[in-house]
C-alpha beads as a LAMMPS data file, in Angstrom:
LAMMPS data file: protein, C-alpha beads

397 atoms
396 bonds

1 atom types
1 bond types

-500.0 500.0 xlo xhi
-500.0 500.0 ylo yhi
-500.0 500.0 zlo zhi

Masses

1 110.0

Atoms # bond

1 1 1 0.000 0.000 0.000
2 1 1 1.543 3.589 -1.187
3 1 1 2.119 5.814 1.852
4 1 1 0.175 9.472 0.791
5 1 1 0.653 13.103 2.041
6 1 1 -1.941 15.201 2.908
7 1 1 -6.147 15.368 3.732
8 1 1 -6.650 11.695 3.892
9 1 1 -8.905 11.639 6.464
10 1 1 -10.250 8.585 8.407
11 1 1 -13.060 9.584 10.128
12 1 1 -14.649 9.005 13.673
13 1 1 -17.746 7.566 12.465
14 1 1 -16.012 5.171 10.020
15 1 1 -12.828 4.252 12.095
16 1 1 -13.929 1.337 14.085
17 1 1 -15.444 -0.461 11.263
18 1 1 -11.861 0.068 8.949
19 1 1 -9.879 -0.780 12.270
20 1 1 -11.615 -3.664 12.056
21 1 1 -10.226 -6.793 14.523
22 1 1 -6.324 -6.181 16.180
23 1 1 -3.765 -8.340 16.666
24 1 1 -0.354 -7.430 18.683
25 1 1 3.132 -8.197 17.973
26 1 1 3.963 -8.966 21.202
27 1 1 7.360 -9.682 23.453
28 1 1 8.478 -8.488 20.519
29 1 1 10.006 -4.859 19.783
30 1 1 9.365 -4.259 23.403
31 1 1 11.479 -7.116 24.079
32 1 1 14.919 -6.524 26.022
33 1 1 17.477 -7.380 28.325
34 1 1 19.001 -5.543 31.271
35 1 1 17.557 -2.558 29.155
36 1 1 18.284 -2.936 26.075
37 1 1 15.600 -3.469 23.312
38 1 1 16.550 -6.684 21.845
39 1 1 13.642 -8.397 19.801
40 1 1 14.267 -11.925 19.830
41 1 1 15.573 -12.236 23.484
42 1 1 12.429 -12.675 24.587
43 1 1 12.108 -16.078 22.778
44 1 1 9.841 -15.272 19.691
45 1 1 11.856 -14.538 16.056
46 1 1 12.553 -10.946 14.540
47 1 1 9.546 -9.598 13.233
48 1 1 8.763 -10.164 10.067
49 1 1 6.546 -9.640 6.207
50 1 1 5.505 -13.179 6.621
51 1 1 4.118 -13.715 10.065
52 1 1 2.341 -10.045 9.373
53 1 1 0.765 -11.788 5.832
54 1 1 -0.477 -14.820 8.082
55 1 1 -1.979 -11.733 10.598
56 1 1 -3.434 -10.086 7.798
57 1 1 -4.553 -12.968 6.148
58 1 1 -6.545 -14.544 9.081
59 1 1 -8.878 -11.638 8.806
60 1 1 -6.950 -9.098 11.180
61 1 1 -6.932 -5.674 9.798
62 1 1 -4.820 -3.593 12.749
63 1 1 -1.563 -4.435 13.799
64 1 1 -0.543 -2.914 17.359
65 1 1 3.330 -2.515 17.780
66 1 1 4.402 -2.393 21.410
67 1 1 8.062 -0.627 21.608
68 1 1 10.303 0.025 24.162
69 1 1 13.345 2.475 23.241
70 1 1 15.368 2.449 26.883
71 1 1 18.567 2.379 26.226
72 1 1 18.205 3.152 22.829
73 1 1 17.592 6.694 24.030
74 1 1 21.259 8.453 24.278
75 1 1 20.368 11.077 27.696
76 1 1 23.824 12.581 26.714
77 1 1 22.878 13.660 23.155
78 1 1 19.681 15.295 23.241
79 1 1 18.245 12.159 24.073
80 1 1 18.795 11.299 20.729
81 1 1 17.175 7.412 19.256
82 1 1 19.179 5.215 18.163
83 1 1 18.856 5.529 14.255
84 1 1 19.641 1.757 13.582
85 1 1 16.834 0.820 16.245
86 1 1 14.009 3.596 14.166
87 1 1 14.470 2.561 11.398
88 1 1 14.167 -1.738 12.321
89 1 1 10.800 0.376 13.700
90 1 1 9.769 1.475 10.178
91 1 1 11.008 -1.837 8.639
92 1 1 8.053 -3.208 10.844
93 1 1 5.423 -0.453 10.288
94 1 1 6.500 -1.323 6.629
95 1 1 5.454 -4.737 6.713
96 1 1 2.145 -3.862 7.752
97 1 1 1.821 -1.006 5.450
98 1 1 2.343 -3.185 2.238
99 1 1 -1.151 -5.228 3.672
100 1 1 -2.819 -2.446 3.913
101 1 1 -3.235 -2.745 7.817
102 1 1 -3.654 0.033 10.439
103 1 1 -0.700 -0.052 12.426
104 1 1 -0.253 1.473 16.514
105 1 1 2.934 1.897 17.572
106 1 1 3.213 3.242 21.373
107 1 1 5.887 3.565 24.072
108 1 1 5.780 0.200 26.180
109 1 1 8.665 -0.808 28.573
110 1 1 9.718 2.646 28.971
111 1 1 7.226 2.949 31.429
112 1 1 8.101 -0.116 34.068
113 1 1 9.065 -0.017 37.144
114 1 1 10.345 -3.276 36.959
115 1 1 12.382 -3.225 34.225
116 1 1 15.747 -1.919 33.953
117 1 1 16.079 1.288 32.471
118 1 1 12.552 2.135 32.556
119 1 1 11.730 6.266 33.011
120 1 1 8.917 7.052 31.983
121 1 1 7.485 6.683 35.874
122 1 1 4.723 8.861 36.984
123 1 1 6.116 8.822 40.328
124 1 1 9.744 10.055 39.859
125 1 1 11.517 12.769 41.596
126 1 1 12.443 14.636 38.707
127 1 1 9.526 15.467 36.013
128 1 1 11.297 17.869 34.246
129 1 1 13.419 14.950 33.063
130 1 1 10.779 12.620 32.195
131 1 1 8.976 15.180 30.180
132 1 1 11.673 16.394 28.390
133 1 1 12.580 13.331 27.604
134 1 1 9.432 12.082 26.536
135 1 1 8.764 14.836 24.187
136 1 1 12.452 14.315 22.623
137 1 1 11.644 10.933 21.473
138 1 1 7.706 11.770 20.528
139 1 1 9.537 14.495 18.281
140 1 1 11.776 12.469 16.587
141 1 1 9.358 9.391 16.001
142 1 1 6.616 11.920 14.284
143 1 1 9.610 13.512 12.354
144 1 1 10.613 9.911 11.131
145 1 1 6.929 8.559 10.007
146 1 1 5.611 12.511 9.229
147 1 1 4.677 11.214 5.686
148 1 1 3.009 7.941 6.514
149 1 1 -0.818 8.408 6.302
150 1 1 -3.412 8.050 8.436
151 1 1 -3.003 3.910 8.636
152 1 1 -0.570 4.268 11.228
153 1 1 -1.646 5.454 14.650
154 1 1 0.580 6.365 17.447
155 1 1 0.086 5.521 20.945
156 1 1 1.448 7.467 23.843
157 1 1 2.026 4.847 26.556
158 1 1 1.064 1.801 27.788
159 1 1 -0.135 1.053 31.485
160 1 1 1.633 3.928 33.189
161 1 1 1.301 3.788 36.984
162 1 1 3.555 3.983 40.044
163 1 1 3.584 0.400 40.048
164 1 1 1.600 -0.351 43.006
165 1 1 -1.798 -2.044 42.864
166 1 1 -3.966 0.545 44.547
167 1 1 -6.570 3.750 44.008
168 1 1 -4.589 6.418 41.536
169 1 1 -2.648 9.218 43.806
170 1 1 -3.924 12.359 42.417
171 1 1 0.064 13.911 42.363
172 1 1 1.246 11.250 39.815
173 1 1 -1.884 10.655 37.953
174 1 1 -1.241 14.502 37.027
175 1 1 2.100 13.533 35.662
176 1 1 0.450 11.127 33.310
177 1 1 -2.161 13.949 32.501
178 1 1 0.918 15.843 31.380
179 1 1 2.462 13.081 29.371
180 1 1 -0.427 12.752 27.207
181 1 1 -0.931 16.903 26.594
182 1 1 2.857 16.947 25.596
183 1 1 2.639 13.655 23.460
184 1 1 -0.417 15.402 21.286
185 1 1 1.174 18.788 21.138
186 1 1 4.839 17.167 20.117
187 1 1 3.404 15.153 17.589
188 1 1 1.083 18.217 16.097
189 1 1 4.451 20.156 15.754
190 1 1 5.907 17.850 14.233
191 1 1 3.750 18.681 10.716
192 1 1 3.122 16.532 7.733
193 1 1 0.172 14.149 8.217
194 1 1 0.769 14.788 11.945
195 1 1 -1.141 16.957 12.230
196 1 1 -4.663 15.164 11.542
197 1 1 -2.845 12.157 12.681
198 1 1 -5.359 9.630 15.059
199 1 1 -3.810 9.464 18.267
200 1 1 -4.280 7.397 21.481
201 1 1 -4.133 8.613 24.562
202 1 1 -4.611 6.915 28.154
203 1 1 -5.015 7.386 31.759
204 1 1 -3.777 5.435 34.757
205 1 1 -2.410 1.867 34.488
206 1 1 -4.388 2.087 30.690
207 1 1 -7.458 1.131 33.091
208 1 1 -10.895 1.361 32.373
209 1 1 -12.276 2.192 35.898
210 1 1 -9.530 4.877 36.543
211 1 1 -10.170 6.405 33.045
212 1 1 -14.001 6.877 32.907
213 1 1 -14.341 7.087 36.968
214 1 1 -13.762 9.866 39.273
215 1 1 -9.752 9.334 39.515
216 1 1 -8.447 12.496 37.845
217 1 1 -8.071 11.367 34.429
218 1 1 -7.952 14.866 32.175
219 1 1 -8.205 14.348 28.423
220 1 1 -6.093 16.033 26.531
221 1 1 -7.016 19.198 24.239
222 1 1 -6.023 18.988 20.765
223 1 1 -5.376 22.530 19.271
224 1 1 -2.997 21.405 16.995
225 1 1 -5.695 19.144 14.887
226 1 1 -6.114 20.789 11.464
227 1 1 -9.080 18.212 10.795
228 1 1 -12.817 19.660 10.901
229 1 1 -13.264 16.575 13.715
230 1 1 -11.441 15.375 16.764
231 1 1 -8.622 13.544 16.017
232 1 1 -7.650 11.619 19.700
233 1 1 -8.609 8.057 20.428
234 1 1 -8.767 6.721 23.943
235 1 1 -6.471 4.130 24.620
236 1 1 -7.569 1.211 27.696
237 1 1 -7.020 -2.454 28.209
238 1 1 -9.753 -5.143 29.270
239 1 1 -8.087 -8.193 30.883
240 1 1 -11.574 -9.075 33.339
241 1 1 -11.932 -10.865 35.576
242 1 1 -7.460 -11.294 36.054
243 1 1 -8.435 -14.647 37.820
244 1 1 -9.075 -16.158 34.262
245 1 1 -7.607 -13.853 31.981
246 1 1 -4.368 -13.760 33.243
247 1 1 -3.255 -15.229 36.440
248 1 1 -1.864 -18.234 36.336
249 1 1 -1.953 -19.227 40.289
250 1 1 -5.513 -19.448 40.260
251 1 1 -7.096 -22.606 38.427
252 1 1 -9.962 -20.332 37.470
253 1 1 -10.675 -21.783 34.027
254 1 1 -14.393 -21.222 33.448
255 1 1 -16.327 -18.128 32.824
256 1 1 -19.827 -16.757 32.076
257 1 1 -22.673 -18.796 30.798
258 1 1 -20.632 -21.216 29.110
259 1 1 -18.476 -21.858 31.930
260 1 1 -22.114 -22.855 33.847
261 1 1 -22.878 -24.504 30.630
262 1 1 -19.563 -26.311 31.396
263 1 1 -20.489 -27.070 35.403
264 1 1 -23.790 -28.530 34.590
265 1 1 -22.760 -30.789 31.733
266 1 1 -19.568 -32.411 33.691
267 1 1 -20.951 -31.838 37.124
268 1 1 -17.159 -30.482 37.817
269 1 1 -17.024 -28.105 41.238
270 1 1 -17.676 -24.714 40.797
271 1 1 -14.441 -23.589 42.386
272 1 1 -12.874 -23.500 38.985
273 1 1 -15.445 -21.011 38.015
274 1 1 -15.390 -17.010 37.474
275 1 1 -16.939 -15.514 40.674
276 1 1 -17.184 -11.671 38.958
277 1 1 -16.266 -9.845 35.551
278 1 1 -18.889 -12.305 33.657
279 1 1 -20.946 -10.989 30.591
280 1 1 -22.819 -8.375 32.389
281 1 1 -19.879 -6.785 33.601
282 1 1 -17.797 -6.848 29.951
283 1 1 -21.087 -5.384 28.761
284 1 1 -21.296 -2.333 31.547
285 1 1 -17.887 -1.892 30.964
286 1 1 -17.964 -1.190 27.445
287 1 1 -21.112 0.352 27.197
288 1 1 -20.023 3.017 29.512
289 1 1 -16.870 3.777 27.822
290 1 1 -19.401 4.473 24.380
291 1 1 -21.220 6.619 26.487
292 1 1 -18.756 8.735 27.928
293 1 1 -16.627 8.283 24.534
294 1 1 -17.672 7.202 21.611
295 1 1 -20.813 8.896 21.369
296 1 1 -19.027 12.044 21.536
297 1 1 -17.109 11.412 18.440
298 1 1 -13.885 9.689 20.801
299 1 1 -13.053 6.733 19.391
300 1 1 -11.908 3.728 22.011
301 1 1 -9.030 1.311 21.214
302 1 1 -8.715 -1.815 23.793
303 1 1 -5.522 -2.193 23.172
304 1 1 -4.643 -5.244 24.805
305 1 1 -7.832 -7.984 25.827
306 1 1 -7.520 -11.636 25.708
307 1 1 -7.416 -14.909 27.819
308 1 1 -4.467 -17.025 28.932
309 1 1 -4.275 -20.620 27.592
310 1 1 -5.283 -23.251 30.778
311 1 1 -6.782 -26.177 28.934
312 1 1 -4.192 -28.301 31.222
313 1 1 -5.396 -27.461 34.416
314 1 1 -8.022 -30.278 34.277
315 1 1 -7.276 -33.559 32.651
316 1 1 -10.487 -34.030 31.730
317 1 1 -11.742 -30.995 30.398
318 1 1 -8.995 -29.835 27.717
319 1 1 -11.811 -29.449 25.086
320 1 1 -13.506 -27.449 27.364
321 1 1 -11.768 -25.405 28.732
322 1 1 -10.745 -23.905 25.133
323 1 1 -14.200 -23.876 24.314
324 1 1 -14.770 -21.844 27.071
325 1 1 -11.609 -19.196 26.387
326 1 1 -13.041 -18.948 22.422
327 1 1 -16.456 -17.940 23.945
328 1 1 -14.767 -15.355 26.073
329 1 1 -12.336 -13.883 23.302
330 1 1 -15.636 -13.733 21.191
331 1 1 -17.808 -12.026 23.314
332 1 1 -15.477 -8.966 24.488
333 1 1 -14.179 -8.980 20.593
334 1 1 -18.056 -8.864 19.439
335 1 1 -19.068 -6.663 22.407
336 1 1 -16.555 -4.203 21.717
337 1 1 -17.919 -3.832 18.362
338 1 1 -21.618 -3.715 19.104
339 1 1 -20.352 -0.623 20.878
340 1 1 -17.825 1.166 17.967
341 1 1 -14.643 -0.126 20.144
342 1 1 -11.671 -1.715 18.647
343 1 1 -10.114 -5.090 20.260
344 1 1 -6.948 -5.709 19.872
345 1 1 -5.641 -8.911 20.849
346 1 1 -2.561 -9.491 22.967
347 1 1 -0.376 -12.175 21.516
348 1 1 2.632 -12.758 23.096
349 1 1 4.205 -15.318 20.721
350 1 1 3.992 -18.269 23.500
351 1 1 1.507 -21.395 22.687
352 1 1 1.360 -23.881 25.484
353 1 1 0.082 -23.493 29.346
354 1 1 -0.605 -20.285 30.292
355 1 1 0.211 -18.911 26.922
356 1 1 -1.761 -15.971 24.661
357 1 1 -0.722 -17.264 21.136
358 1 1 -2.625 -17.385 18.520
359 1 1 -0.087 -18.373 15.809
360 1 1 3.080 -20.302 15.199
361 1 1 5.492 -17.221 14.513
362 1 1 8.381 -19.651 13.628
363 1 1 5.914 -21.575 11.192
364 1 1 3.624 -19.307 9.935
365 1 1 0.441 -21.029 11.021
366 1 1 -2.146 -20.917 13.325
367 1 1 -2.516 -22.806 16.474
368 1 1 -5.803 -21.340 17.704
369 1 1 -8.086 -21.355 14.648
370 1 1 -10.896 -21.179 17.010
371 1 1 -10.244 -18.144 19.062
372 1 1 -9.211 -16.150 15.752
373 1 1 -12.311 -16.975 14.523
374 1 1 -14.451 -16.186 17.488
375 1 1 -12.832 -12.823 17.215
376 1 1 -12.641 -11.975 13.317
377 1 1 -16.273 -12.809 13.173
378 1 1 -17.095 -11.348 16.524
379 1 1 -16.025 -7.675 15.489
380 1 1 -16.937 -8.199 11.464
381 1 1 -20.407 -9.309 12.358
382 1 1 -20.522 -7.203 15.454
383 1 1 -22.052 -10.030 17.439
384 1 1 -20.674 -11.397 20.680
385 1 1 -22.031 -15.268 19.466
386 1 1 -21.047 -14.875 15.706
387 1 1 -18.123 -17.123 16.562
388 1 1 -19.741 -19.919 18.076
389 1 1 -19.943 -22.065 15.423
390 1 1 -16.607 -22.302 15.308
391 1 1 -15.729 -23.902 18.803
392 1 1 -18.721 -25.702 18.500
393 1 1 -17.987 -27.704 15.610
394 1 1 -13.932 -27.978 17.338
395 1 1 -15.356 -28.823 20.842
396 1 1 -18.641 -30.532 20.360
397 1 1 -18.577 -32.321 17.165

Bonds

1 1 1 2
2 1 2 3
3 1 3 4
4 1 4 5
5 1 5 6
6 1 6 7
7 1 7 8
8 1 8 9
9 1 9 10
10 1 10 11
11 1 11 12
12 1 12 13
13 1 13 14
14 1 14 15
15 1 15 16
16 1 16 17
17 1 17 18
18 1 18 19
19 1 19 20
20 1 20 21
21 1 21 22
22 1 22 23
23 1 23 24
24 1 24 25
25 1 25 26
26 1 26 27
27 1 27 28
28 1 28 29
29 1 29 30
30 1 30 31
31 1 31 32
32 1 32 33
33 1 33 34
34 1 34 35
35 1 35 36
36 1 36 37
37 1 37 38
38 1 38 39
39 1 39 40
40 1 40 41
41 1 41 42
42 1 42 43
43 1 43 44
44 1 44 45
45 1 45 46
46 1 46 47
47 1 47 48
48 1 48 49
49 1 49 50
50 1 50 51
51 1 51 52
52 1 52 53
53 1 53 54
54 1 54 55
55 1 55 56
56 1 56 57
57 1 57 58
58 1 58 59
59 1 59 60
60 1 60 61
61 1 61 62
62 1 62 63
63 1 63 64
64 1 64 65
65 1 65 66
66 1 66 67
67 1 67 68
68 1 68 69
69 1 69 70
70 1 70 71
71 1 71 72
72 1 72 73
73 1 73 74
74 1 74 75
75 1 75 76
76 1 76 77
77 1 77 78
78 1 78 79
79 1 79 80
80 1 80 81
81 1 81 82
82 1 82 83
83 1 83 84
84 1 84 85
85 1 85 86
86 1 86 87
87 1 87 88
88 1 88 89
89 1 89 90
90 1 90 91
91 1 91 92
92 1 92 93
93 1 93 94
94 1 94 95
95 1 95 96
96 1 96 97
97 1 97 98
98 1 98 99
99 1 99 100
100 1 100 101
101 1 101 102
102 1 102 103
103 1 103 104
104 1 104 105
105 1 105 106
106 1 106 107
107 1 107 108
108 1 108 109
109 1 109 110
110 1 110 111
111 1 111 112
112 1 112 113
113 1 113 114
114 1 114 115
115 1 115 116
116 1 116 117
117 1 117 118
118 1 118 119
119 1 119 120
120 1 120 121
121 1 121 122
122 1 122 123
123 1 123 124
124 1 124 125
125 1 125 126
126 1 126 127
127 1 127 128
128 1 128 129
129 1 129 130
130 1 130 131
131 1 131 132
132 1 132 133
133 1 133 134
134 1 134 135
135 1 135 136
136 1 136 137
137 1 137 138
138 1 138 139
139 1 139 140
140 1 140 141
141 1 141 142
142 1 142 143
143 1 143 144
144 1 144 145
145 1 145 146
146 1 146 147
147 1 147 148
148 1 148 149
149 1 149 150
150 1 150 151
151 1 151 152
152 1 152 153
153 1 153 154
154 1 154 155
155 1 155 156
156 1 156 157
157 1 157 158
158 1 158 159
159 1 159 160
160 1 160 161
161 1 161 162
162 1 162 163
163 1 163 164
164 1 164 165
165 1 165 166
166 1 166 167
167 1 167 168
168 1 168 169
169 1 169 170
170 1 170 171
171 1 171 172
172 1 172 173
173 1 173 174
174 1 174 175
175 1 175 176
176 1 176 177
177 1 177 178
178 1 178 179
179 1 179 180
180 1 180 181
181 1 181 182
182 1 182 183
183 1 183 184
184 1 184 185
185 1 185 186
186 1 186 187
187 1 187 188
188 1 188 189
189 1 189 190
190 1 190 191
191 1 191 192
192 1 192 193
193 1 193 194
194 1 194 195
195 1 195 196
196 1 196 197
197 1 197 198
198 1 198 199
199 1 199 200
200 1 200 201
201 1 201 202
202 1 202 203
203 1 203 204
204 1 204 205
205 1 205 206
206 1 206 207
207 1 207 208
208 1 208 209
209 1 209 210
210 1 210 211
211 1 211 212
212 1 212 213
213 1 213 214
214 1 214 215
215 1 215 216
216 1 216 217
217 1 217 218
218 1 218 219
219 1 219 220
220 1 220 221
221 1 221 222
222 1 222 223
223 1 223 224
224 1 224 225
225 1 225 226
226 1 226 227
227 1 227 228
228 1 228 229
229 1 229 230
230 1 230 231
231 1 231 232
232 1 232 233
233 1 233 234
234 1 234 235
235 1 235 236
236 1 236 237
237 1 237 238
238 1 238 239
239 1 239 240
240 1 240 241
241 1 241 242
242 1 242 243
243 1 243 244
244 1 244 245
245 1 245 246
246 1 246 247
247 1 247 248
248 1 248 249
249 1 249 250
250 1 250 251
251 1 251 252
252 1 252 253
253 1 253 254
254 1 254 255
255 1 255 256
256 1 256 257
257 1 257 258
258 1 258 259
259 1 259 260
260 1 260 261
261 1 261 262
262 1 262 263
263 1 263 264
264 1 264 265
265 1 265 266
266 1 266 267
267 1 267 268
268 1 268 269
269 1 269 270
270 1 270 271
271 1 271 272
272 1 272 273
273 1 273 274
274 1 274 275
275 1 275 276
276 1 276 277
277 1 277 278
278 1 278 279
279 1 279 280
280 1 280 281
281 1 281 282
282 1 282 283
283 1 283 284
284 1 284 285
285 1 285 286
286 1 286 287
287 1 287 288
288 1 288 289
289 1 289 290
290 1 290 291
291 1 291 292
292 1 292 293
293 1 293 294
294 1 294 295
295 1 295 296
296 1 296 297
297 1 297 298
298 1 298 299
299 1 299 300
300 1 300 301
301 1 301 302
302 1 302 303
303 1 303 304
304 1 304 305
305 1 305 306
306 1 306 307
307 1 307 308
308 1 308 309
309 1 309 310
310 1 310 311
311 1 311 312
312 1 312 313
313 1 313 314
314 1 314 315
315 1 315 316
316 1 316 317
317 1 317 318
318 1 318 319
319 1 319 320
320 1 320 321
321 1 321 322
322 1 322 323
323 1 323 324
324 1 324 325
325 1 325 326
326 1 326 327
327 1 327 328
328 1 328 329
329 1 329 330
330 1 330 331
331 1 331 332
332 1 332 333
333 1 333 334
334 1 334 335
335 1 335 336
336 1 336 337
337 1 337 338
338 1 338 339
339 1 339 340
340 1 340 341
341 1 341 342
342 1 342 343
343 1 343 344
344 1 344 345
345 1 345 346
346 1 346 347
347 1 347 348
348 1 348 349
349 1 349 350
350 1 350 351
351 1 351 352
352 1 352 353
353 1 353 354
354 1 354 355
355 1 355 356
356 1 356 357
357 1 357 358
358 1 358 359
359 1 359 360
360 1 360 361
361 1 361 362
362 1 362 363
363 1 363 364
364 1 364 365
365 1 365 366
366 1 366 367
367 1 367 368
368 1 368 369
369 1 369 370
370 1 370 371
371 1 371 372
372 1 372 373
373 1 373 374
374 1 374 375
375 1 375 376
376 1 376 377
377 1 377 378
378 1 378 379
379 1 379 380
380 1 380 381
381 1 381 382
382 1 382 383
383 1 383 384
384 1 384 385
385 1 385 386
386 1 386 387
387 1 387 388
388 1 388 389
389 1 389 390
390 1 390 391
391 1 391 392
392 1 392 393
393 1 393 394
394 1 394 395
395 1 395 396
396 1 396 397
C-alpha cells in the first residue's frame, strides 16, 4: 500500500469499522534485556513480512506494535534514538503497510518499574526529566513517520502507573495527565500528516475504571488538529476478571454462561469457576466507555484484551476449557464492536500453558483457529455469538 501526504482523512464515524479486529506483535520490539531493546531475546523470532501476511490474512486488519526504546535513548545527546533501532521500527510499520493494515505503535517498557532502564514513571523525583525526555523521542518518532498516512496510529504509553496495585494518587496521575498533553502537542508540531494524525491517549495503568471514573483522568485538548473533527482516540485495556484472563496461580478456568454450561454438563465443582467480571460486567464496561466516549465522536481502542491458555489445568476438560476461552475472546471482541470499540488482541508469541498465542510465529500457522475466529467474526459481524460455530464444531462435534 503507497504511503500518501496530505487530507486523507479517516473519520470518527467510520474508524472502528476500517480498524476492524487487532492483533499485537507482542514480546516483541518491546522485548529486552538488562535494558536494552533486543527483539528476539524474549524467545519469539525478529519480526517479520511473513508472520504479518499470516496476521493479515486470518482476517486481522490492525496491527498494534508495542516498543520500548530504553537504552536506545542516548540522555547525553539530546536524548537522541538510536537511528539503527528507528528505522528496524519502520522496517516493521512497513510490513504492515504493504497489507494495507492500520498499524499502533506506542511507548511500552519505557514505562516499568520493573524493568531496567525504565523512566517514563509517573512517580519520579524529577519530572522535568521525564517530560523532556518524553517529548524528545515523541519528536523524533513523528519527524521519522511525518509522511506515513493516516493507517498508522501512534500511541502514547502503555499502562503507566507507580507500580503499586492501589486507588490512583492524584500527584502522579497529574504527571500522566501531562504526558499525554505533551505527546499530542509534540506530535502536532511535528507537521506533515501529523497533524490530523489519530492518536491514542490513556489514563492510569491504561485502566478502564480509573479512566471513565472519578480518579483524575484529564483528556487532553487537541489545538494542533487541522481536521474539521477530533482527532484523539482513547487508549484502555480489558483483561476481566485477572483470575481467568491472566493469572496463572488461580485454576480459574471457566467463565460466564458457558463456563455454567460447562459445570452442569460435567458436574465439575464450581471452584474452577469465574466468581465476577462475567458478561454483564464486559457489557457495563464497554457500554459506559461508548457513552462517555464514543458517542461524543472519541473513538476507544482496547488495546490489549484476551485470555491465557489453561486447557491443562483439568485432565479431563482440555476441550472445554478452550471452548470456554473462544467464547470469552468472542464475546469482548463482538461486544466491543456492538459498541464502535476496537479489540486488539494481545499475543505474546507463546503457545502452550498459560500462553496468549494465537499463531506459530516460527511456522507461519495458526494454532488457535478457534479463538481467531471467534474474534474476526465477533467484530466483522458485530455479534458477541457470531463465533460460536466455530468452537462448536472444534469442541462438540
Amino acid at each position: 500500500m503507497e504511503r500518501t501526504k496530505g487530507k486523507f482523512i479517516i473519520s470518527a464515524n467510520e474508524i472502528a469499522e476500517k480498524m476492524g479486529a487487532g492483533w499485537n506483535y507482542g514480546n516483541t520490539l518491546e522485548a529486552n534485556f538488562g535494558g536494552t531493546p533486543d527483539e528476539t531475546v524474549w524467545g519469539n523470532p525478529k519480526a517479520s513480512q511473513e508472520m504479518v501476511d499470516a496476521v493479515a490474512e486470518a482476517g486481522f486488519d490492525t496491527v498494534r506494535i508495542p516498543i520500548s526504546y530504553l537504552s536506545k535513548i542516548d540522555d547525553s545527546n539530546s536524548f537522541k534514538i538510536d537511528e539503527a533501532w528507528l528505522e528496524r521500527i519502520a522496517e516493521v510499520v512497513d510490513y504492515c503497510y504493504n497489507r494495507g493494515m492500520f498499524v499502533i505503535i506506542n511507548m511500552h517498557g519505557d514505562g516499568y518499574h520493573t524493568i531496567k532502564g525504565g523512566w517514563l514513571l509517573c512517580d519520579s523525583e524529577d519530572q522535568d526529566y521525564v517530560k523532556a525526555k518524553f517529548a524528545a523521542v515523541w519528536r523524533q518518532v513523528a519527524v521519522r513517520f511525518a509522511e506515513y498516512d493516516e493507517h498508522l496510529i501512534f500511541e502514547c504509553m502503555n499502562e503507566v502507573f507507580d507500580g503499586i496495585y492501589h486507588d490512583p494518587v492524584p500527584e502522579y496521575y497529574e504527571n500522566i495527565n501531562d504526558y499525554d498533553q505533551i505527546f499530542v502537542d509534540t506530535v502536532r508540531s511535528a507537521g506533515g500528516c501529523n497533524t490530523h494524525r489519530w492518536l491514542l491517549v490513556a489514563g492510569w495503568n491504561t485502566d478502564i475504571k480509573y479512566t471513565c471514573g472519578n480518579y483524575g483522568f484529564r483528556f487532553p485538548e487537541d489545538r494542533g488538529n487541522t481536521a474539521d473533527e477530533g482527532r484523539l482516540m482513547l487508549s484502555v485495556h480489558c483483561y476481566d476478571p485477572w483470575e481467568y484472563c491472566g493469572d496463572d496461580l488461580k485454576k480459574i478456568f471457566l467463565w460466564g454462561q458457558k463456563g455454567q454450561e460447562i459445570i452442569e454438563m460435567t458436574n465439575i465443582d464450581p471452584i474452577y469457576d469465574a466468581d465476577w467480571g462475567e458478561e454483564e460486567h464486559i457489557k457495563a464496561q464497554l457500554a459506559m466507555l461508548k457513552e462517555r466516549y464514543v458517542d461524543k465522536g472519541i473513538p476507544v481502542v482496547i488495546g490489549e484484551f484476551g485470555c491465557i491458555d489453561k486447557t491443562l489445568e483439568h485432565s479431563e476438560l482440555p476441550d472445554r476449557i478452550a471452548e470456554n476461552r473462544a467464547y470469552y475472546d468472542g464475546f469482548l471482541a463482538g461486544t466491543a464492536a456492538q459498541n464502535g470499540i476496537t479489540p486488539v488482541y494481545w499475543d505474546n508469541g507463546y503457545n502452550g500453558p498459560n500462553g496468549f498465542g494465537l499463531f506459530d510465529r516460527r511456522k507461519l500457522t495458526q494454532t488457535q483457529p478457534e479463538l481467531i475466529e471467534a474474534i474476526v467474526c465477533g467484530v466483522r459481524n458485530k455479534d458477541p455469538m457470531s463465533g460460536r460455530s466455530a468452537y462448536i464444531d472444534r469442541y462438540t462435534g
